[in-house]
N, C-alpha and C positions, 0 to 999 in steps of 0.2 A: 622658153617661158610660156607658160598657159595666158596667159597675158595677150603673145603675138596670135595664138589661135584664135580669137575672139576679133582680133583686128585683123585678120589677115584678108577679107572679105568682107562686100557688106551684109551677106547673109548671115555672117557669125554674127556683124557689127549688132546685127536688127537684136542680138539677143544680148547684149553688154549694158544693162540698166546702171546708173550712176550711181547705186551701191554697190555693184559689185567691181564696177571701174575705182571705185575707192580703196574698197580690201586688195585687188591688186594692187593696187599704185602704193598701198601701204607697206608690202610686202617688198616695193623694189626701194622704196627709201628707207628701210629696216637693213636690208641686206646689202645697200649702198652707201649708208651712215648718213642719208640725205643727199645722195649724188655728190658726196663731196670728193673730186678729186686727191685730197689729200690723202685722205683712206685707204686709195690704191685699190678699191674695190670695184669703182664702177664702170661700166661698158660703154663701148658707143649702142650697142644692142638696146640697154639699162634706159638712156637719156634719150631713145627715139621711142620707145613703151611708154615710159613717163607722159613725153610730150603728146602723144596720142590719148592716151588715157584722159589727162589732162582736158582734153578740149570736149571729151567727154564728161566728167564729170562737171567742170567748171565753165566750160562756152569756149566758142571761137573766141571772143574777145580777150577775155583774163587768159586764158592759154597764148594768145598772140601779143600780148602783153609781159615783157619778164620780170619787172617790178611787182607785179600784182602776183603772176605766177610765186614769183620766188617768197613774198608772204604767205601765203595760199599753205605753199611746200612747205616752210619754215612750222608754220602752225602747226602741220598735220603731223610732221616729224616729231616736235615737240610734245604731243596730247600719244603720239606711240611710245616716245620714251617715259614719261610719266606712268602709263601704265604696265610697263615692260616692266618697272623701277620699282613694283608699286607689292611688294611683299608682305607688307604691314599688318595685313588683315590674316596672311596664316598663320596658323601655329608653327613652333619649329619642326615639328614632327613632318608637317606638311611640306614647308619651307625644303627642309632637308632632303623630302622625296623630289620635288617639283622638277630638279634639273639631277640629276645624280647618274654618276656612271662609276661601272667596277671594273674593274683590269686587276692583270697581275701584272710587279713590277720586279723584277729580279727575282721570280718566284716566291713574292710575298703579296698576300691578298690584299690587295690594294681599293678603297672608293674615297671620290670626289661628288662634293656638294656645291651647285652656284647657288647663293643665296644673295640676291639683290639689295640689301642690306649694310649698314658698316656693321663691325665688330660689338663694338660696342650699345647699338641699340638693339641688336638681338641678344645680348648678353644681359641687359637692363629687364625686357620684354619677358624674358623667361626665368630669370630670376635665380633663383637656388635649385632647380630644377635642370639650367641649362647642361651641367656636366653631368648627370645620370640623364638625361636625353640624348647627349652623343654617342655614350656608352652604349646604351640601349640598342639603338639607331646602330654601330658599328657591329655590336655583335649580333643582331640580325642578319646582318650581311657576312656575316666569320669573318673580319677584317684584322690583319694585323696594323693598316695603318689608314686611319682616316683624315681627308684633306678636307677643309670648306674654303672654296673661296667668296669671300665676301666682296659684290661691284658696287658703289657709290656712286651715281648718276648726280651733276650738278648741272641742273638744266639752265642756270644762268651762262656757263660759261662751254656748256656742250661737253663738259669733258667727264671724266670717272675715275674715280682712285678704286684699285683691286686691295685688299690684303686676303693673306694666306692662315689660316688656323691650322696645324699640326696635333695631330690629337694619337695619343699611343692606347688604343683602349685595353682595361683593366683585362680581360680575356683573352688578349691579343696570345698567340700561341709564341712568338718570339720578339722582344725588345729589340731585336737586331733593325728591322724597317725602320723603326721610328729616330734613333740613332743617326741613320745613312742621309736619311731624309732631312735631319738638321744638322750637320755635316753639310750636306750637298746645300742649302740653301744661305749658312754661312760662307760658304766658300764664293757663293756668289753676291755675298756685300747685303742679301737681303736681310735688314737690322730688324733684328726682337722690336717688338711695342714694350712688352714687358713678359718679365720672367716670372711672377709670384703667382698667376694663374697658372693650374694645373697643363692645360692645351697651352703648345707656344706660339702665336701668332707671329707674322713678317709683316709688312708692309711690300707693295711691292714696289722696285724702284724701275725707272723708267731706261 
């Protein structure tokens, strides 16, 4: 961690100012889901960074304090997921670039879009436009088969519902991908939302 460089010494320490102890510390309770052991993600490495940081940005006191500490953490965690969560303001165009990756899948030109978002309020937002913007957006990329998945952040209960859009675009050089792809996600119990829009969206089940 660039984290421990900063603290490994007090000479680094001299140069670790309480904003930049923050952007780390925000970056270990991003990638530790808030040090939450359940996650399965965090370290003993993770929770002794934290706890140092910690007394830098907040004091001896509140860092030697776990009640106060663990509001402190709660909050900070919270105001990153918000804005992790926080799509609202781009277009789909954008949206659909922001996290996207391309692969080939059984040598069919495959891309995946995360869009932080449910299904249905980027399908509202964009209107009559939405289905010639995926189009658009997949044949840019020569895709035979385009995925979004949509994440749903409920910061009351810390948790997220995923779904999956399956989209065959009009250009697509073979129907065969798009086929396999809903096949392979039936098979796996993942239930349609609905079939009367063109893309087939899943839900995903846990």
């Amino acid at each position: 961690l660039v984290a421990e460089l900063y603290l490994c010494s007090e000479a680094a320490r001299a140069l670790l100012s309480p904003e930049l102890a923050k952007l780390m510390m925000a970056a270990v309770l991003v990638d530790t889901v808030n040090l939450d052991p359940a996650a399965k993600k965090v370290t003993p490495r993770d929770s002794r960074v934290f706890a140092e940081l910690a007394e830098v940005l907040f004091g001896a006191s509140v860092a030697g304090d776990s009640a106060q500490l663990a509001q402190h953490r709660d909050r900070l965690f919270g105001d990153l997921q918000t804005a992790k969560y926080n799509d609202g303001p781009l277009s789909l165009a954008d949206a659909m670039r922001k996290d996207y990756k391309g692969f080939q899948m059984n040598g069919f030109e495959t891309g995946i879009s995360t869009i932080l978002l449910g299904i249905d309020d980027v399908i509202a937002k964009a209107g009559q436009d939405f289905a010639s913007c995926c189009d658009d957006f997949a044949a840019q990329h020569g895709l035979d088969l385009y995925l979004i998945l949509f994440a749903i952040y409920f910061p009351e209960t810390r948790s997220q519902q995923r779904q999956l859009m399956v989209l065959q675009p009009t250009r697509a050089r073979r129907g065969e991908a798009f086929a396999r792809a809903i096949a392979h996600l039936e098979a796996l119990e993942q239930l349609p939302l609905r079939q009367h829009f063109p893309p087939v969206p899943f839900n995903q089940s846990e």
